[in-house]
C-alpha positions in Angstrom: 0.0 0.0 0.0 2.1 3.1 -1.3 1.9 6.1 1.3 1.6 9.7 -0.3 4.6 12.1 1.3 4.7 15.6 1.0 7.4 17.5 1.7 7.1 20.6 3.1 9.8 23.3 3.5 9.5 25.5 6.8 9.0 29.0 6.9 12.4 31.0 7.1 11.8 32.8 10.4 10.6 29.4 11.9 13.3 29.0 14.9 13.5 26.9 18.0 13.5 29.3 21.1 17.0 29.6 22.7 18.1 27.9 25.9 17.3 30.4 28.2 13.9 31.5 26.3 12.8 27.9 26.8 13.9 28.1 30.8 11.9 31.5 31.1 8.8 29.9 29.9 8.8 26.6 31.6 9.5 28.9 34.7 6.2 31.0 33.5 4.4 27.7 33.5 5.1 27.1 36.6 4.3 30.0 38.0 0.7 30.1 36.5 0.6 26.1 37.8 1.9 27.2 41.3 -0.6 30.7 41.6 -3.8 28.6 42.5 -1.2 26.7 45.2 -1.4 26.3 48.7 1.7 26.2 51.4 2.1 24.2 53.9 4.8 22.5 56.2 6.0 19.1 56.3 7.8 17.8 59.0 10.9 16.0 57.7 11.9 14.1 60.6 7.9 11.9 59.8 9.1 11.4 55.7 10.7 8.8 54.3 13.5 10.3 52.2 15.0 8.8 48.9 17.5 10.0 46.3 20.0 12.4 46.6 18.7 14.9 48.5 20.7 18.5 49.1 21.6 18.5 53.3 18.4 19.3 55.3 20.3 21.7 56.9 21.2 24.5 54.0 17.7 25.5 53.2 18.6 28.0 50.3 19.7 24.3 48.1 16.6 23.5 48.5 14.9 26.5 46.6 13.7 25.8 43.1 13.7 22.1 44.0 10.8 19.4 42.4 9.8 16.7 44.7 7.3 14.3 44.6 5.1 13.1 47.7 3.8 9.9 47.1 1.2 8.9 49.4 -1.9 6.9 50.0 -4.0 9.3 48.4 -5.5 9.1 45.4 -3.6 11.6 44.2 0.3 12.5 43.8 1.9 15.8 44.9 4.2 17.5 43.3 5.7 20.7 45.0 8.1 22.7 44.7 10.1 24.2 47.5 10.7 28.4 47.6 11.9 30.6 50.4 12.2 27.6 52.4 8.2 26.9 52.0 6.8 23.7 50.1 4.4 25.3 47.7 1.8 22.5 46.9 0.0 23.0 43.5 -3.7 23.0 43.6 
């Protein structure tokens, strides 16, 4: 069964946003994922910690970080720690 292909030639300005373009907007996703959130506190000494986490004790390595809770709930959490606060989104 022949298959019709059609090439197609891109426009000239077409371009792949730069490195730090892309960074900016998956920071601005965030952001607009993180503005409905909620903060709360979680006691670290009660959580089961796996990986290779930055020391509990230098709190400004842990800004910007992505972890995920998982629990037994039916859902998963994903926050994301800033200013020493676990932002939960929502």
């Amino acid at each position: 069964m022949p298959i019709k292909v059609f090439i197609v030639q891109a426009a000239e300005q077409a371009r792949r946003p730069g490195k730090r373009v892309r960074a900016r907007q998956r920071t601005a996703q965030w952001d607009a994922y993180l503005s409905g959130a909620r903060e709360c506190r979680i006691d670290l000494g009660q959580v089961n910690i796996i990986g290779i986490p930055p020391p509990l004790g230098a709190a400004s390595a842990w800004v910007g970080r992505t972890l995920l809770i998982d629990q037994a709930l039916p859902e998963q959490l994903m926050p994301r720690v800033t200013l020493g606060w676990l932002v939960v989104g929502s």
